[in-house]
N, CA, C and O of each residue as an XYZ file, in Angstrom:
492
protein
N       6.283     60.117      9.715
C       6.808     59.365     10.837
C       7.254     57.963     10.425
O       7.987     57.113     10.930
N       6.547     58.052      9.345
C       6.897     55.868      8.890
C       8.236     56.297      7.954
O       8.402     57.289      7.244
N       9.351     54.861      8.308
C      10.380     55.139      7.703
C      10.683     53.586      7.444
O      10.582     52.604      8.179
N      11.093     53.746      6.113
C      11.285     52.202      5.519
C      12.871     51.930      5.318
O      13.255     53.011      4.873
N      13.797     51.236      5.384
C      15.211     51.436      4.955
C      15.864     49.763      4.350
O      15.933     48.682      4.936
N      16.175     50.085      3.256
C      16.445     48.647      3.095
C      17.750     48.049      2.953
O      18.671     48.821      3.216
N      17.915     47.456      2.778
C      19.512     47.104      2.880
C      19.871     45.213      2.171
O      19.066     44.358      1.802
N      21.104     45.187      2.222
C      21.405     43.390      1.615
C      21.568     43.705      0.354
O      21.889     42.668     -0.226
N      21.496     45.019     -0.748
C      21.792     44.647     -1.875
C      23.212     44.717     -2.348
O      24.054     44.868     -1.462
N      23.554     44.648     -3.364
C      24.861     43.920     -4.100
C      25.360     43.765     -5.469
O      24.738     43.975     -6.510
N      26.388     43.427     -5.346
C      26.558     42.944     -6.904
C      27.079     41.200     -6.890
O      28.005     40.861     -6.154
N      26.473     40.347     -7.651
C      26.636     39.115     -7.871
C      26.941     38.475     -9.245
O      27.115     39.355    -10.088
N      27.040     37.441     -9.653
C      27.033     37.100    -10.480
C      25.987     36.322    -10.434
O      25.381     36.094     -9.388
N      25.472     35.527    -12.306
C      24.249     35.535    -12.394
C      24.411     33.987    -11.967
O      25.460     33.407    -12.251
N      23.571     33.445    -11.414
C      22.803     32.127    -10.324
C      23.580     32.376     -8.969
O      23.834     31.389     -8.280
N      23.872     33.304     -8.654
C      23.969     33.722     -7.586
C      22.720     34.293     -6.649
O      21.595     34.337     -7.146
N      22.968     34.774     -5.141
C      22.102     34.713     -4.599
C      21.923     35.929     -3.649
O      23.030     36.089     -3.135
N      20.791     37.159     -3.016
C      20.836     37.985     -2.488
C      19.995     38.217     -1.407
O      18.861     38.475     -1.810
N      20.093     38.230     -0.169
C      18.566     38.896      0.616
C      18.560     40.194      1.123
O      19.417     40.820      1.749
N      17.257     40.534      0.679
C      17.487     42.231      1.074
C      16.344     41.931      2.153
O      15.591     41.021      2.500
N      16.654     43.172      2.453
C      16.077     43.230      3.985
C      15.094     45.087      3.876
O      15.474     45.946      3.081
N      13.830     45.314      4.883
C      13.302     46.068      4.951
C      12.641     46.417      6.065
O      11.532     46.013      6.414
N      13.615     47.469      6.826
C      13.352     47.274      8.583
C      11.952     48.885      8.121
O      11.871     49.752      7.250
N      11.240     48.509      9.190
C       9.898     49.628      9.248
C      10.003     49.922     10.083
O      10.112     49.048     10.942
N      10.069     51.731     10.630
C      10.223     51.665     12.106
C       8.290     52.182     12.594
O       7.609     52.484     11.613
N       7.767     52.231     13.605
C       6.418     52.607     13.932
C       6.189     51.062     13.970
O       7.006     50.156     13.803
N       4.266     50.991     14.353
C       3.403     49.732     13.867
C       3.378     49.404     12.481
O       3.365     50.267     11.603
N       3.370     48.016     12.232
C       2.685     47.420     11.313
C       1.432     46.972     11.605
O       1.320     46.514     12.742
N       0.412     46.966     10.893
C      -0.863     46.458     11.427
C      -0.609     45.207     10.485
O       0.140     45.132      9.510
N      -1.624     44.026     11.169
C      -2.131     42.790     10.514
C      -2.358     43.132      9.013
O      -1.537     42.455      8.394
N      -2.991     43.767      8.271
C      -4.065     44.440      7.174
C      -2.981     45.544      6.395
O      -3.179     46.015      5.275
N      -2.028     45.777      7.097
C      -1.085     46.496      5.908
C      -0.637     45.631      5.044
O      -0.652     44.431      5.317
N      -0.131     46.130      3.778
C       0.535     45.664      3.007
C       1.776     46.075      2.561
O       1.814     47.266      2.253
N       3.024     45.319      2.404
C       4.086     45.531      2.258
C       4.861     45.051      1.127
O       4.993     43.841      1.313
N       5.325     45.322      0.262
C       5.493     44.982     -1.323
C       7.372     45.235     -1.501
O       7.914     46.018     -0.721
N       8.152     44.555     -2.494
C       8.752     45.133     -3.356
C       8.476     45.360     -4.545
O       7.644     44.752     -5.218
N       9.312     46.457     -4.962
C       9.092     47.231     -6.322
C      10.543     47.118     -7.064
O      11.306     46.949     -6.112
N      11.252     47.121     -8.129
C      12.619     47.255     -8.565
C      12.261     48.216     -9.784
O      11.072     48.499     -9.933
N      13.290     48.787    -10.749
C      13.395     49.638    -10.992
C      14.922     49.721    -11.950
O      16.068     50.096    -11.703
N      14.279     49.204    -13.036
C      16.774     49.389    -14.510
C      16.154     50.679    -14.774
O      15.040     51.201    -14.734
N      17.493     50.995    -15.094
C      17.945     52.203    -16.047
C      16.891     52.591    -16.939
O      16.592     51.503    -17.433
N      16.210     53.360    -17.411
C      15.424     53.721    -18.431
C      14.220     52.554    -18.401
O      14.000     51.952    -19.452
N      13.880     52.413    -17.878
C      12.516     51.376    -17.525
C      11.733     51.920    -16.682
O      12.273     52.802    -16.015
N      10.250     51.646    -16.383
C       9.288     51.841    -15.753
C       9.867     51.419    -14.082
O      11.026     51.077    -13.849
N       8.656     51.548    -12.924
C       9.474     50.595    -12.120
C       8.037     49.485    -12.074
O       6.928     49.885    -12.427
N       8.216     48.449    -11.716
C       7.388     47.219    -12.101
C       7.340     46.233    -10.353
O       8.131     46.133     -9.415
N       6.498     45.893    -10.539
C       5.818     45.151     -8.926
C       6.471     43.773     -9.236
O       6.380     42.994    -10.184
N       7.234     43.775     -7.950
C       8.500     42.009     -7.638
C       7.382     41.363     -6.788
O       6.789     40.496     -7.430
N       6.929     41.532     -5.548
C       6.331     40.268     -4.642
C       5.511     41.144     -3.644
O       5.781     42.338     -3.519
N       4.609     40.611     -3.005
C       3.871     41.765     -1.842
C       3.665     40.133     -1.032
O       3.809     38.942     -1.309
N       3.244     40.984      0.100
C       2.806     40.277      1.371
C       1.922     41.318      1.912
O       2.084     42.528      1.755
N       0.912     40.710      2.607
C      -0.032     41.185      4.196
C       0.768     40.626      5.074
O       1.455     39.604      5.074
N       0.552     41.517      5.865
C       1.464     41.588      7.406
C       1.408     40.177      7.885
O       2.276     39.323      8.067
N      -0.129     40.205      8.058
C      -0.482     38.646      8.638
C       0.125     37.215      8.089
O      -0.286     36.261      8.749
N       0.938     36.907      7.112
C       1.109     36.696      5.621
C       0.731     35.496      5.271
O       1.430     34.531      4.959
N      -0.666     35.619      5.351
C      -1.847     34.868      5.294
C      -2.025     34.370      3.429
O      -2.743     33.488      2.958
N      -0.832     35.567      2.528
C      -0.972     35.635      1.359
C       0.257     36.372      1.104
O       0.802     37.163      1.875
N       0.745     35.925     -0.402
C       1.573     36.556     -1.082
C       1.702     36.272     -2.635
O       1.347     35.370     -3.394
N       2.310     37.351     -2.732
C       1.867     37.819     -4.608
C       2.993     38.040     -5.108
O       3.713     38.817     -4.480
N       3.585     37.371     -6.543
C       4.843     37.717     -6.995
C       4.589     37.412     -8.588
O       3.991     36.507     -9.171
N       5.321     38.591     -9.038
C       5.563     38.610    -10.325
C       5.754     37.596    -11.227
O       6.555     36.695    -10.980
N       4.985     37.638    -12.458
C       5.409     35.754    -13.095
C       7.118     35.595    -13.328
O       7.604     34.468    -13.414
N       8.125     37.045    -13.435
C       9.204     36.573    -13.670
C       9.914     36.271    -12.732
O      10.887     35.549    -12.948
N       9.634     36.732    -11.437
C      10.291     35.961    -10.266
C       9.908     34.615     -9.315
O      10.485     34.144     -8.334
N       8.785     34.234     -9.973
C       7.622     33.663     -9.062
C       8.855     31.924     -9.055
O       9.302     31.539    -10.135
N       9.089     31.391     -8.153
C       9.834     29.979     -8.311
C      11.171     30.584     -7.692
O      11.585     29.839     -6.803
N      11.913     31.618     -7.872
C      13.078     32.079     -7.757
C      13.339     33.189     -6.534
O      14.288     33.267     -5.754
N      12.169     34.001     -6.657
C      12.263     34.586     -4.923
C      11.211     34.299     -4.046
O      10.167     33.739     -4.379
N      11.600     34.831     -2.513
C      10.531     34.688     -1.735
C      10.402     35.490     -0.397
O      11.310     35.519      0.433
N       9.262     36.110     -0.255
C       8.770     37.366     -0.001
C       8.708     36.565      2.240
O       8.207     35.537      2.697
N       9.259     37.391      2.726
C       8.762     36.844      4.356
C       8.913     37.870      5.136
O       9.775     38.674      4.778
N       8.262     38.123      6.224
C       8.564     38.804      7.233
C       8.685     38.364      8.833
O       8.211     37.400      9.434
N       9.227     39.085      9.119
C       9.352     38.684     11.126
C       8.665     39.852     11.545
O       9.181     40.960     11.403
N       7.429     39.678     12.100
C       6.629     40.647     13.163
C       7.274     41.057     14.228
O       6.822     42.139     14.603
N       8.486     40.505     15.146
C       9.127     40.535     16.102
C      10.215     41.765     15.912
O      10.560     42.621     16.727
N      10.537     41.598     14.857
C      11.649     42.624     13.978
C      11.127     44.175     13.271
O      11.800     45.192     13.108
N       9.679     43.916     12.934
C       9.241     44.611     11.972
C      10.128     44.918     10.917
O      10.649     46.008     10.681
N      10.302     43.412     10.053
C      11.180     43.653      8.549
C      11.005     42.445      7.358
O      11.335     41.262      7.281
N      10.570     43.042      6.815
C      10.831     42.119      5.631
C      11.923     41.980      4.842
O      12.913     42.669      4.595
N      11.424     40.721      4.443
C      12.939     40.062      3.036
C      12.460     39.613      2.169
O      11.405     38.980      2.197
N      13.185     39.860      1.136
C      13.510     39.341     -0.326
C      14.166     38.495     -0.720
O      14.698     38.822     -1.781
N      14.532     37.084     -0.252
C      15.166     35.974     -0.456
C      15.341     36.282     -2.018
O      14.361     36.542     -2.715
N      16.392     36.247     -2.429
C      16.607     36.187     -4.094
C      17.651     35.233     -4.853
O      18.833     35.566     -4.937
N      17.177     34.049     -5.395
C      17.826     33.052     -5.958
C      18.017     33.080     -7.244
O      17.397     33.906     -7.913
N      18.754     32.344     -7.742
C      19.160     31.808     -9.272
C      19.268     33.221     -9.968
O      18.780     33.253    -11.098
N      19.814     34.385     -9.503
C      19.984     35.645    -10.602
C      19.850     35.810    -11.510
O      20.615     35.041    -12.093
N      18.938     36.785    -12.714
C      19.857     36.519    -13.657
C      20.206     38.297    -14.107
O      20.019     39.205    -13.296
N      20.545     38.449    -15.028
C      21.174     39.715    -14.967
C      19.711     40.848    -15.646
O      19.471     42.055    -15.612
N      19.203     39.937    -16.067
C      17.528     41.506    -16.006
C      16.896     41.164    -15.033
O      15.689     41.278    -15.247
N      17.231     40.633    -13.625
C      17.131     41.186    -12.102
C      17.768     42.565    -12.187
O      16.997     43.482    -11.903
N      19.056     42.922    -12.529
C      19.185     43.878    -12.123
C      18.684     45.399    -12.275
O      18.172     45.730    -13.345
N      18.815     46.319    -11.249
C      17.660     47.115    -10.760
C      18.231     47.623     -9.395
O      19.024     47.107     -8.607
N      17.419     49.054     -9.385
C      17.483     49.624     -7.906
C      15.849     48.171     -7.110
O      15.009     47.714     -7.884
N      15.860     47.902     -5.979
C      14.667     47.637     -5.406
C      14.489     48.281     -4.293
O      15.342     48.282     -3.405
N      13.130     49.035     -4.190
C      12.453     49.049     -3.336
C      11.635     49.090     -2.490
O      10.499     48.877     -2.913
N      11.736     49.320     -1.197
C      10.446     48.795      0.032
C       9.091     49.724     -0.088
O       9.259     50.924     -0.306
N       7.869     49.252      0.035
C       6.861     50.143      0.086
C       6.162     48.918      1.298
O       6.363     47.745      1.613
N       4.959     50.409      1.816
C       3.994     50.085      2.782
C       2.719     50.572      2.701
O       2.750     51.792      2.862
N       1.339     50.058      2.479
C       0.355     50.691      2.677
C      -0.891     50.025      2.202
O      -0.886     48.801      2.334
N      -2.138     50.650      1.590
C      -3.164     49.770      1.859
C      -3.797     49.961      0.716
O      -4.929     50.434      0.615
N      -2.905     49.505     -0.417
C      -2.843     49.391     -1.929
C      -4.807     48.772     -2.335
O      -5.416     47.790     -1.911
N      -5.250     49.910     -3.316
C      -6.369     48.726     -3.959
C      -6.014     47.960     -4.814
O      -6.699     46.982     -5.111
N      -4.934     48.224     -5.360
C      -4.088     47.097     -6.089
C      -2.923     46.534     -5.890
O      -1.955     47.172     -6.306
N      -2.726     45.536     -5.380
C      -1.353     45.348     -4.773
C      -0.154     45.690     -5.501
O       0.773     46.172     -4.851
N       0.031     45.453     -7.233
C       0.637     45.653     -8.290
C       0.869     47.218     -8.659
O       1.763     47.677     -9.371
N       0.094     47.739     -8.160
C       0.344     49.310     -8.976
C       1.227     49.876     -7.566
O       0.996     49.620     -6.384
N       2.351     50.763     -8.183
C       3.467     51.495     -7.282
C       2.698     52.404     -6.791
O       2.691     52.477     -5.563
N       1.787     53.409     -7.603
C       1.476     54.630     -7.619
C       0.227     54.590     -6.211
O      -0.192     55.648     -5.740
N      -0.221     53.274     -5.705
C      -1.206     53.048     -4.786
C      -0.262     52.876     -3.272
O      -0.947     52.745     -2.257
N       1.071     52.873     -3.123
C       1.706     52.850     -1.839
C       1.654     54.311     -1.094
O       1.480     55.469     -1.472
N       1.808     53.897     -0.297
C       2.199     55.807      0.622
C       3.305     55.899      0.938
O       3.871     56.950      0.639
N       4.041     54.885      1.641
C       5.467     54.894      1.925
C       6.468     53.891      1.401
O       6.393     52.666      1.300
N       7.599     54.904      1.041
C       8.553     53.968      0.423
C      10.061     54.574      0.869
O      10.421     55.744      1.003
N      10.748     53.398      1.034
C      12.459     53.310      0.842
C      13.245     54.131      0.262
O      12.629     54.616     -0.687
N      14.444     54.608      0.340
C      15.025     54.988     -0.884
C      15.569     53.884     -1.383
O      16.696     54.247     -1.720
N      15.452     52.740     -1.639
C      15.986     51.890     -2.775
C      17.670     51.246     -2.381
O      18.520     52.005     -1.915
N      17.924     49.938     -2.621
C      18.908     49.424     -2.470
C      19.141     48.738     -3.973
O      18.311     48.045     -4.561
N      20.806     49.188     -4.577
C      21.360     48.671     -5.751
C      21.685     46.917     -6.031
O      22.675     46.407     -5.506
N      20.743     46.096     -6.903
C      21.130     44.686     -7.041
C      22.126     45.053     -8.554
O      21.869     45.906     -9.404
N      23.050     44.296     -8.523
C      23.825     44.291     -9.676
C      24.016     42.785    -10.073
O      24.758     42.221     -9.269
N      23.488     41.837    -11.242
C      23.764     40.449    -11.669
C      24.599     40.301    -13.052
O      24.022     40.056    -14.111
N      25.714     40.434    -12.977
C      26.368     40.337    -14.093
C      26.212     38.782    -14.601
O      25.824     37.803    -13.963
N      26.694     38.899    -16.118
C      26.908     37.652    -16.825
C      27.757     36.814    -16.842
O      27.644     35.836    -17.580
């Protein structure tokens, strides 16, 4: 029944700038957790930023940490990915997950996820 869909991605050039977006349809509770994930070509996929609903807290990767920023609107039920200063190993599929991770960092601990929106940062 939970459906995640994300949207805002692109192709830019690099110090350029992107916000993706991640509408949830159902409840969010206070105590969920809601994360991005991204994902290059022949690579693992690797943990970008998380938030609690409440977003009492948030967690971001040391390579994005200064450069993006993780928010949501409760009113909307959606989060964003504010994404600044590009650079081109940003690029990556990213996407939305939801759930009640014992590790906020590990993918394999979400239940629901997105199919993924394309960032492209050329040089």
């Amino acid at each position: 029944q939970v459906q995640l869909v994300e949207s805002g991605g692109g192709s830019v050039q690099a110090g350029g700038s992107l916000r993706l977006s991640c509408a949830a349809s159902g409840r969010t509770f206070s105590r969920h957790i809601m994360a991005w994930f991204r994902q290059a070509p022949g690579k693992e996929r690797e943990f970008v930023a998380a938030l609690r609903w409440s977003d009492i807290n948030t967690v971001y990767a040391e390579s994005v940490k200064g450069r993006f920023t993780i928010s949501r609107d409760s009113a909307k039920n959606t989060m964003y990915l504010q994404m600044n200063s590009l650079k081109p190993e940003d690029t990556a599929v990213y996407y939305c997950a939801k759930g009640f991770p014992s590790s906020t960092t590990q993918a394999t601990e979400y239940n629901y996820w997105g199919r993924g929106t394309q960032v492209t940062v050329s040089s």
